[in-house]
C-alpha positions, 0 to 999 in steps of 0.5 A: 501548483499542482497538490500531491498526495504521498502514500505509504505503502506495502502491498500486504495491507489489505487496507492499502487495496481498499483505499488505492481505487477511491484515492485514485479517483480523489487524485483525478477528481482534484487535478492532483498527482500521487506519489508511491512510497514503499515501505516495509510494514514488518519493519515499521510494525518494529520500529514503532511497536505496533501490530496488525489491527487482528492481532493486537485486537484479539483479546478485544472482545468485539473488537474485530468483528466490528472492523470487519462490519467496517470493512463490509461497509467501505466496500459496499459505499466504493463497489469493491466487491472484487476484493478477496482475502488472500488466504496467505494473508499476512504474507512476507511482502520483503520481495514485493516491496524490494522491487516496487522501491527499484520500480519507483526509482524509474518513476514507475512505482504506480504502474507496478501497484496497479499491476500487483493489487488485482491479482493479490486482493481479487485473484488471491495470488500467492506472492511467493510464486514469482513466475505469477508475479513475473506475469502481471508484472509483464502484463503490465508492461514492466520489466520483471527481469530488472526488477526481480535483479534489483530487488537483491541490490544492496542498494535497494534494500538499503533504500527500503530500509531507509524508507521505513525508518524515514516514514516512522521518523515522520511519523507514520505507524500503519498503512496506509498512510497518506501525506498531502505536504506534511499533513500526515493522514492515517487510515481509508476512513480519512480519504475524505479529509484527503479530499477537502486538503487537496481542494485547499489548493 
């Protein structure tokens, strides 16, 4: 039976960029199938009381400019150097993550994160600019038109919300988050335990 590797995910993670190339190439490397779940990070961030690592950080003397030394290294080690802050960062993700749940009900939910990534982590994309993100989702071969409609479905914001809730019930608290059947996996330093799960077969 072919393994799967579920991965909770919010396009204004940073994070979610760096570990997406090296999970990918984990999920051909091991003949396994991954699967998108959207979420909204600012919501998850409520329900579970959490923050983003800068914030909560802060006052951390040291804290922050390790992690950035961390961030660097995982850089360097996976050849990321495209990667660029994007300087609205933490931007409002709502709109993203509204179509990319309607994109996944069409299964196309990895096509449309490896439409967006490049363009917001590598090309600093504003997000807000909806005719930038209607164009590298056309580039892409998906229907921005649909997905843009969708996205202000009761439906579909109904169905993000339900995700989120659904992921922290779960038990996740940040992302990215990773499950290999109810394994849960927290963070890019985990991939390699990722890896030696999926190779239990």
């Amino acid at each position: 039976m072919t393994r799967r590797v579920e991965l909770i995910f919010d396009f204004v993670s940073p994070n979610a960029y760096l570990a997406w190339w090296p999970l990918r190439e984990i999920i051909r490397r091991t003949g396994s199938e991954l699967d998108i779940y959207p979420v909204f990070l600012g919501g998850m961030h409520k329900l579970t009381g959490n923050a983003p690592p800068m914030v909560r950080d802060a006052e951390i003397k040291g804290k922050n400019e390790y992690a950035m030394l961390e961030m660097r290294r995982f850089i360097a080690k996976h050849d990321l150097d495209r990667f660029r802050m994007n300087p609205a960062f933490p931007f409002n993700s709502i709109a993203l993550q509204r179509m990319l749940f309607a994109a996944d009900q069409d299964g196309r939910g990895v096509q449309m994160v490896e439409a967006l990534l490049p363009p917001i982590w590598e090309q600093e994309m504003d997000v807000n600019d909806m005719q930038a993100v209607r164009a590298a989702l056309e580039a892409a071969k998906l229907d921005a038109d649909d997905l843009i409609e969708r996205a202000q479905t009761e439906e579909v914001k109904q169905g993000l919300i339900e995700n989120t809730a659904n992921a922290v019930t779960r038990g996740a608290f940040g992302i990215p988050t990773m499950f290999v059947g109810e394994e849960m996996f927290f963070g890019k330093e985990r991939l390699g335990q990722i890896e030696e799960e999926l190779e239990k077969g």
